[in-house]
C-alpha positions as CSV (number, residue, x, y, z in Angstrom):
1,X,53.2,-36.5,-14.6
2,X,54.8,-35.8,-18.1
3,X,54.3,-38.1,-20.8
4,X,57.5,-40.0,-21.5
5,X,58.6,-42.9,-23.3
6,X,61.6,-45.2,-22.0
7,X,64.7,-44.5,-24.7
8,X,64.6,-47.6,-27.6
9,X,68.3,-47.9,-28.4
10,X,69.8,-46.5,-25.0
11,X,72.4,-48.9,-23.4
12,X,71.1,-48.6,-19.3
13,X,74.5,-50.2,-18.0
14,X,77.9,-50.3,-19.0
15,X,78.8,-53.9,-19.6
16,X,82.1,-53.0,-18.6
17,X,82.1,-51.9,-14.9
18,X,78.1,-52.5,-14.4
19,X,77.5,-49.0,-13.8
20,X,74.5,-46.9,-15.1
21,X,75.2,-45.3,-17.9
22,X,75.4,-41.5,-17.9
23,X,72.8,-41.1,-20.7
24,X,70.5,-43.2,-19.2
25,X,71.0,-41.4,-15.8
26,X,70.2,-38.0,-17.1
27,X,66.4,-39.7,-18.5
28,X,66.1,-40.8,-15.2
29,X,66.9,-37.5,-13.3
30,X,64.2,-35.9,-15.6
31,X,61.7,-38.3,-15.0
32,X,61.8,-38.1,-11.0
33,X,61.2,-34.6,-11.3
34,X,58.2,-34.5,-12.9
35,X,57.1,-37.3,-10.5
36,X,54.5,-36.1,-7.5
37,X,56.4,-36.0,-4.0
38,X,56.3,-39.4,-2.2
39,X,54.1,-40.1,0.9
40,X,50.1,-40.0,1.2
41,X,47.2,-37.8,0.6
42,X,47.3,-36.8,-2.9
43,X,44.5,-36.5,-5.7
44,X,44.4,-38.8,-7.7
45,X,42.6,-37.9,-11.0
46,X,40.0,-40.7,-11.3
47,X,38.1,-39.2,-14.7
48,X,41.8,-39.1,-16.6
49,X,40.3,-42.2,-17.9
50,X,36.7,-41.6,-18.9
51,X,37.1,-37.5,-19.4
52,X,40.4,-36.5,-19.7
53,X,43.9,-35.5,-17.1
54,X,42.8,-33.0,-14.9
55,X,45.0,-30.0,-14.6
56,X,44.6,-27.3,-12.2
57,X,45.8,-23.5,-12.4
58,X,45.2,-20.8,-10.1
59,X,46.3,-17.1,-10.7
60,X,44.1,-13.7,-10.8
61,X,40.4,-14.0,-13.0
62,X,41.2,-12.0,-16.0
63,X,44.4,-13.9,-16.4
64,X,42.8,-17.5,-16.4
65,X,44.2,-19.2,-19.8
66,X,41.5,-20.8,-22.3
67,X,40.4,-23.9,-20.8
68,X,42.1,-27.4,-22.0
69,X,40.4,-31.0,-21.3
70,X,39.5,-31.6,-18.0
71,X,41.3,-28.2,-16.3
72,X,40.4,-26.4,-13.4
73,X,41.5,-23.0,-12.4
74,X,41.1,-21.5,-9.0
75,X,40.8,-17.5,-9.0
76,X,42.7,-16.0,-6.6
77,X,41.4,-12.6,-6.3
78,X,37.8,-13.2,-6.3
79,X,37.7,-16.4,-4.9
80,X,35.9,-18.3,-8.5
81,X,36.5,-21.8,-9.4
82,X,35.9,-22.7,-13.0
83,X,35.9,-25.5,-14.6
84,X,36.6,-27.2,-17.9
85,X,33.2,-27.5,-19.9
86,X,32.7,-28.7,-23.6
87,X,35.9,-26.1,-24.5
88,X,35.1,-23.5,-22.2
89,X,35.1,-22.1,-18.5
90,X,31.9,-22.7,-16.7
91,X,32.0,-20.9,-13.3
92,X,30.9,-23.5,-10.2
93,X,28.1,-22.3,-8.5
94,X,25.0,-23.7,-7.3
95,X,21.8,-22.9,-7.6
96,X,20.5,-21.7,-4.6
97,X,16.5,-22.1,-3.7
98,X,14.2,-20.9,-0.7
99,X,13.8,-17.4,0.4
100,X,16.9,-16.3,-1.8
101,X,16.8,-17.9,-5.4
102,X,19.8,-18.2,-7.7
103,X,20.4,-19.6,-11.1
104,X,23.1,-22.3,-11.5
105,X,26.4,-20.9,-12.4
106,X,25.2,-17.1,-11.7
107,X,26.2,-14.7,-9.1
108,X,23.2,-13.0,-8.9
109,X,20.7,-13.6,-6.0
110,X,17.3,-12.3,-6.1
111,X,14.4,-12.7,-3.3
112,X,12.0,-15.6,-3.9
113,X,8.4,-14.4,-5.0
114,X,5.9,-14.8,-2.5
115,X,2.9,-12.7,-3.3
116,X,2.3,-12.3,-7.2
117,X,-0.6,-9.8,-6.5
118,X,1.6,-6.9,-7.4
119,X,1.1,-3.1,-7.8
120,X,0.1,-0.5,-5.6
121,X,-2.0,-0.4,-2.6
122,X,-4.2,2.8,-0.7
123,X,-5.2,5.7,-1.9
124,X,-7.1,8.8,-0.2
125,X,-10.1,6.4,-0.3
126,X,-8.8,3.0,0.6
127,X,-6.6,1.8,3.6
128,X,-3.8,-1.0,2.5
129,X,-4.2,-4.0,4.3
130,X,-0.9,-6.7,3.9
131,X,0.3,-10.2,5.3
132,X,3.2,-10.8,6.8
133,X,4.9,-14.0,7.7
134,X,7.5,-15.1,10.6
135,X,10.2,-13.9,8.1
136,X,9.6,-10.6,7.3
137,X,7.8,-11.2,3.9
138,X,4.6,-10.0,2.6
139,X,2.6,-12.8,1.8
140,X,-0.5,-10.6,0.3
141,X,-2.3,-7.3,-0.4
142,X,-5.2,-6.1,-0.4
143,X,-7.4,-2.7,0.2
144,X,-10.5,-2.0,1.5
145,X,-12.4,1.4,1.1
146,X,-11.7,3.7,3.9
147,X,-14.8,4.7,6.4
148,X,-14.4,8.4,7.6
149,X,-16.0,8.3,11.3
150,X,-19.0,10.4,11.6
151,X,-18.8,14.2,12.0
152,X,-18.7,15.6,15.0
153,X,-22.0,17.0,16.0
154,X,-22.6,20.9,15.6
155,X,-23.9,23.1,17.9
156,X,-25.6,22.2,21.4
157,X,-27.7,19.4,22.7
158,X,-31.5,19.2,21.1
159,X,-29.9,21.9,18.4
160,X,-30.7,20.7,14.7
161,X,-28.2,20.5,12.4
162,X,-28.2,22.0,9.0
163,X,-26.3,22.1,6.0
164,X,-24.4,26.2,6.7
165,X,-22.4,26.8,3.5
166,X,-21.2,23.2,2.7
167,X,-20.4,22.0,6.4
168,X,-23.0,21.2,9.5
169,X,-24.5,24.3,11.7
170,X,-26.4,24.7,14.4
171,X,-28.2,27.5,16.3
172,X,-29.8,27.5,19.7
173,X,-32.8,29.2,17.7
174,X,-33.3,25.7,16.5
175,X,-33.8,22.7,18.5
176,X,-35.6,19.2,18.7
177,X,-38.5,18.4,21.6
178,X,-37.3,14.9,21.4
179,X,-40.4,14.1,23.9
180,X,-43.4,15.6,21.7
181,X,-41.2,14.6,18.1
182,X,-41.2,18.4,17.0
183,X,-38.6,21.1,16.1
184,X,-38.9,24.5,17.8
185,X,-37.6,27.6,17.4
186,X,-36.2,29.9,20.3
187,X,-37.3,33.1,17.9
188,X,-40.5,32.6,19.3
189,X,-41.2,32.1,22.8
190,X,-42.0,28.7,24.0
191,X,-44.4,29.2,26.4
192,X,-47.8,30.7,25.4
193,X,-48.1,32.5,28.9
194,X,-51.9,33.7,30.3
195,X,-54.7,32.2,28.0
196,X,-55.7,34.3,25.6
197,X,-52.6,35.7,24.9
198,X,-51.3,36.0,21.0
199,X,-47.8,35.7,19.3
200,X,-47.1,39.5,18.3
201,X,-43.3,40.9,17.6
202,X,-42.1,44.6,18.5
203,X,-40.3,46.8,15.9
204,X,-37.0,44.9,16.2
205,X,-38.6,42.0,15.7
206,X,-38.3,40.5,18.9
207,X,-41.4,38.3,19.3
208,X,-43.5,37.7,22.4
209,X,-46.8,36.3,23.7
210,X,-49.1,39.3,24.4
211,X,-53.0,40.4,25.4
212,X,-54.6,41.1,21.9
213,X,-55.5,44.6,21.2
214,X,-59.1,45.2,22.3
215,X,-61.9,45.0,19.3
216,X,-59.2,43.7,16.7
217,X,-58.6,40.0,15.9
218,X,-56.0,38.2,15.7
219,X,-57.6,35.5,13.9
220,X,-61.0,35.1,12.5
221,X,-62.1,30.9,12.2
222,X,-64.2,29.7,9.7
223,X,-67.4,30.3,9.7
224,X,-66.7,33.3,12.2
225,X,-68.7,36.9,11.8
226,X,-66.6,40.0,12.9
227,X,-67.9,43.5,12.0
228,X,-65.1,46.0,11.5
229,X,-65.6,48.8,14.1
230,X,-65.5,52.4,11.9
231,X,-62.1,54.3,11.1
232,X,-60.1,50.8,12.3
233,X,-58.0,49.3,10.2
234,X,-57.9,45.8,9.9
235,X,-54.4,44.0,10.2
236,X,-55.2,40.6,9.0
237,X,-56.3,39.3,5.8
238,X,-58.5,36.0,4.6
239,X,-60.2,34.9,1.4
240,X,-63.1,36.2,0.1
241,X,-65.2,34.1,-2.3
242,X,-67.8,36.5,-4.4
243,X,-70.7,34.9,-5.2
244,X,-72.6,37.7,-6.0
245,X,-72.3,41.6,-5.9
246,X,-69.4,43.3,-3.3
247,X,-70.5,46.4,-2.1
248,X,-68.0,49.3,-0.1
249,X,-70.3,51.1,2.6
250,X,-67.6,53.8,3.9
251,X,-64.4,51.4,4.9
252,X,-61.1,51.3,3.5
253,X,-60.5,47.5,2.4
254,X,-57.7,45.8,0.3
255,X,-58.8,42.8,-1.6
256,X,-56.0,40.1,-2.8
């Protein structure tokens, strides 16, 4: 309601015929009208007395007035309420907290931090590892070095593997005897065949066990005497120690 004083000086009846009189009915009329409707349920301001009158406005954001003592104004297009706040508009929002933060006052919502280990995770030598919770969020990362499985195996069973340009090979000319703990290769034959027989190769270098040539060694052991039958050639060679004088008797001989 309006501020208004009753009028000092203004005669309220006439004396005459005890009728209000018509100045005093026109205050009257005035006052009513600024007077709130009659009946229950309205506001009444309770911090006129300690704050100040409240008055509220409502009307589109960007026309809201500069704020007086105690008003209130109601946005109606974006659906704000502000307030009346040492001599300016403060915007009536709470602070929200939880999953979704919020400053007081602010629009502005943000997700609540849950894992400050921050940055990023995996590479071509680590694997990403991260925790989840019941809501969705990641609660922590980590990475651990990634283990490439072994290579597959090259080649056959029993075939030894070997480094072939920079990546495993294997050949069926080389294999393991996983029984006697040795390597072997399938060049040579395996099996020696008849006793007696030595390990001799053809022109194209295919080798095989075969009878040695009759008169000629193969091999001569240590402390062995063998006399060079005339015009032969010898196709093996062995040290010679010299302690002494070498004589040639008639045979071709070439000494490393």
């Amino acid at each position: 309601m309006a501020n208004s004083q009753l009028p000092a000086g203004m005669q309220c009846f006439n004396p005459t015929t005890g009728l209000m009189t018509q100045p005093f009915a026109f205050w009257l009329n005035n006052l009513s009208s600024s007077l709130p409707p009659g009946g229950s349920g309205y506001v009444v301001d309770g911090s006129a007395g300690t704050y100040g009158v409240m008055t509220i406005y409502q009307g589109t954001d960007a026309s809201k007035p500069s704020p007086g003592l105690g008003e209130i104004f109601i946005a109606i297009d974006t659906g704000k309420i502000y307030v009346e706040n040492a001599g300016v508009w403060v915007l009536q929002l709470p602070a929200l907290t939880g999953d979704v933060t919020k400053p007081l006052h602010s629009i502005v919502t943000t997700l609540a931090t849950v894992n400050t280990d921050v940055g990023t995770f995996g590479s071509p030598s680590d694997i990403p590892i991260f925790t989840v919770n019941g809501k969705g969020l990641i609660t922590a990362a980590t990475s651990v070095p990634l283990v490439s499985p072994p290579p597959a195996a090259a080649g056959l069973n029993t075939e030894i593997q070997f480094n072939n340009l920079g990546v495993l090979g294997a050949s069926a000319n080389l294999t393991w005897d996983g029984t006697a703990l040795t390597a072997a290769t399938n060049t040579y034959p395996t099996n020696q065949g008849t006793a007696g027989d030595v390990l001799t190769t053809d022109g194209a270098g295919t080798a095989s066990w075969a009878t040695p040539v009759t008169g000629v060694p193969y091999l001569i052991a240590t402390g062995d005497t063998y006399l060079v039958p005339l015009y032969y050639q010898v196709l093996f060679s062995f040290p010679i120690t010299i302690d002494g004088t070498l004589t040639v008797d008639g045979k071709l001989i070439e000494v490393d």
